[in-house]
N, C-alpha and C positions, 0 to 999 in steps of 0.2 A: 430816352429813359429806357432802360432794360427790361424785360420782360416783366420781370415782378421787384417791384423796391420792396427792401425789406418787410416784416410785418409787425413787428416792431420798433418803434420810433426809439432812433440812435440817442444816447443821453448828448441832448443838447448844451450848447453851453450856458452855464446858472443864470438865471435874471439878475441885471443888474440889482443891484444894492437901493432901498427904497432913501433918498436925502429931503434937504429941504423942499424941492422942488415938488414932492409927493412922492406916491407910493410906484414903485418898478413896474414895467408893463409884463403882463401875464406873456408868455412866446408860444406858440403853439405846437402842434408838431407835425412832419413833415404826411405826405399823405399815403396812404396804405392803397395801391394800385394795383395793375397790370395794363399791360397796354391793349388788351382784350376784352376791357369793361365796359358793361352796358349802360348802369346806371351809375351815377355820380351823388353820394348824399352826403350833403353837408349840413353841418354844426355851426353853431355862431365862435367860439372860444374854446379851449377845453374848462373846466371849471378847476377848484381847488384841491377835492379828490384826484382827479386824474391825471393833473400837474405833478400832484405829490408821488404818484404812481407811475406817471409815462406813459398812460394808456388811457384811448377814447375811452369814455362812457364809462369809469370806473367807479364812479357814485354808485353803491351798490341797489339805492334803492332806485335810478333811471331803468327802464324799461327796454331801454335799447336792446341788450342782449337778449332777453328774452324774449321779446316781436322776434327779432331777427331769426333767435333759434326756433322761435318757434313756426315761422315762415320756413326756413329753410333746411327744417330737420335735421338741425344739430342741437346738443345741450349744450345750453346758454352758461354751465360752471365749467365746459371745458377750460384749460388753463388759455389765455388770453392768446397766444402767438396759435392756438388752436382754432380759436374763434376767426378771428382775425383771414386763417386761410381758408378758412369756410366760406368770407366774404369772398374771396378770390377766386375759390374755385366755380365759385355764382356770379363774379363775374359783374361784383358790386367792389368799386370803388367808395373809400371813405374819405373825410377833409372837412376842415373848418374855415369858415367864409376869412376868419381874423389872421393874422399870419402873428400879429401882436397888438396889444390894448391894455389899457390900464382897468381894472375890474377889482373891485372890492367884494368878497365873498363868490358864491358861484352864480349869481341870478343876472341873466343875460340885460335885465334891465336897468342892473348896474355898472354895464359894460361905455365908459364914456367914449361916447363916439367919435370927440375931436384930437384918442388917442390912438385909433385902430389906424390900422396898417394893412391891409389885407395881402391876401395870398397872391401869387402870380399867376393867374389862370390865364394870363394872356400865352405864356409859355405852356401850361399845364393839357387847359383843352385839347388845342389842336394834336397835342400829340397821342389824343385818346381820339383815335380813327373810329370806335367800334360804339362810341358813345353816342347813346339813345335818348337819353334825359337827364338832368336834373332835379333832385328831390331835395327837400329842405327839410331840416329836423326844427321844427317849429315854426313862428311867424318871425322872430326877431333875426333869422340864419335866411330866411331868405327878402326881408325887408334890407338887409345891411350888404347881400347882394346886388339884387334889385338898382338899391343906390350907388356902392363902391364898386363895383363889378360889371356887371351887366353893358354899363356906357364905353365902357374899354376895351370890349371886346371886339374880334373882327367878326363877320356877319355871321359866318358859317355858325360858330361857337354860341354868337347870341340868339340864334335861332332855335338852340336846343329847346324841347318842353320843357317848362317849370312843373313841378309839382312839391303843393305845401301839404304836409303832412301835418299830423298833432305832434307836441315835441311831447319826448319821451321820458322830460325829465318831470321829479316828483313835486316840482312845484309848479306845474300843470294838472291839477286835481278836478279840472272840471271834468274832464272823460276817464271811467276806469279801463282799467286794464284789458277786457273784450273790448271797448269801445277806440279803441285807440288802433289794437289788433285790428280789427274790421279794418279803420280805414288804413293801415299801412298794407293791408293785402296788395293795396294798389302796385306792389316794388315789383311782384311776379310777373306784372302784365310787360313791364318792361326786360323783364329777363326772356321769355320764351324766344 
């Protein structure tokens, strides 16, 4: 891997066409790195906003950006390949557990399980020497690790800390906006 892949996810090619057989599988996209990353936080899927956009977290009312900016002392409306290097130069890696799944609308709990495909962290990890942990953006992003993931891994990789944060999307209504902050503070303690 190069020192930093791109920070914007390359337009991949279209999701198949939905037929009889049901509806196309949602494709993810590829991961926002360097190879000097501490923490690792993954996502279950992208949703429907930010397929249509190309960019993590583009639901404008997900909280992502705003924790993040507001954690890492950037503004969260910088323009996106903006944000995006912020994470990098902090030295946070971003990714979604899914590499692909069939999902109807954006709620993770509509993501059918027996269509996911997930990412290749067997190749991914190891070549992230500098990494510290793994963090989860909600419970369903690292329940679908946990299970697709995790047993595949070689030791070293599966050894990483887990850590489950609150997810940050808006249909997680039970913690506001401080309460959510509070517990993502936890991302710093991995960065120092």
């Amino acid at each position: 891997m190069s020192r930093q892949s791109k920070t914007r996810p390359p337009h991949a090619e279209p999701a198949p066409e939905s037929n009889s057989a049901g509806p196309a599988p949602s494709i993810g996209f590829p991961p926002i790195a360097r190879a000097d990353a501490r923490l690792l936080i993954l996502g279950s899927l992208p949703g429907a906003v930010s397929l249509a956009r190309r960019e993590y977290y583009a639901q404008p009312q997900n909280s992502f950006w705003p924790i993040l900016g507001s954690l890492l002392g950037f503004d969260h409306a910088l323009a996106y390949d903006e944000r995006t290097q912020c994470l990098l130069e902090h030295r946070i890696a971003l990714w979604d557990v899914c590499r692909s799944g069939v999902r109807l609308g954006s709620l993770d709990s509509a993501i059918r399980r027996e269509t996911i495909l997930p990412n290749d962290f067997g190749s991914f990890l190891p070549a992230q020497s500098c990494l510290c942990a793994v963090a989860f953006n909600g419970r369903a992003a690292e329940s679908l690790y946990r299970s697709l993931v995790l047993p595949t891994l070689p030791t070293k990789a599966a050894a990483l800390p887990l850590l489950r944060l609150p997810s940050t999307s808006p249909a997680y209504a039970s913690l506001r906006f401080a309460e959510k902050l509070a517990h993502w503070r936890v991302v710093l303690d991995w960065l120092a």
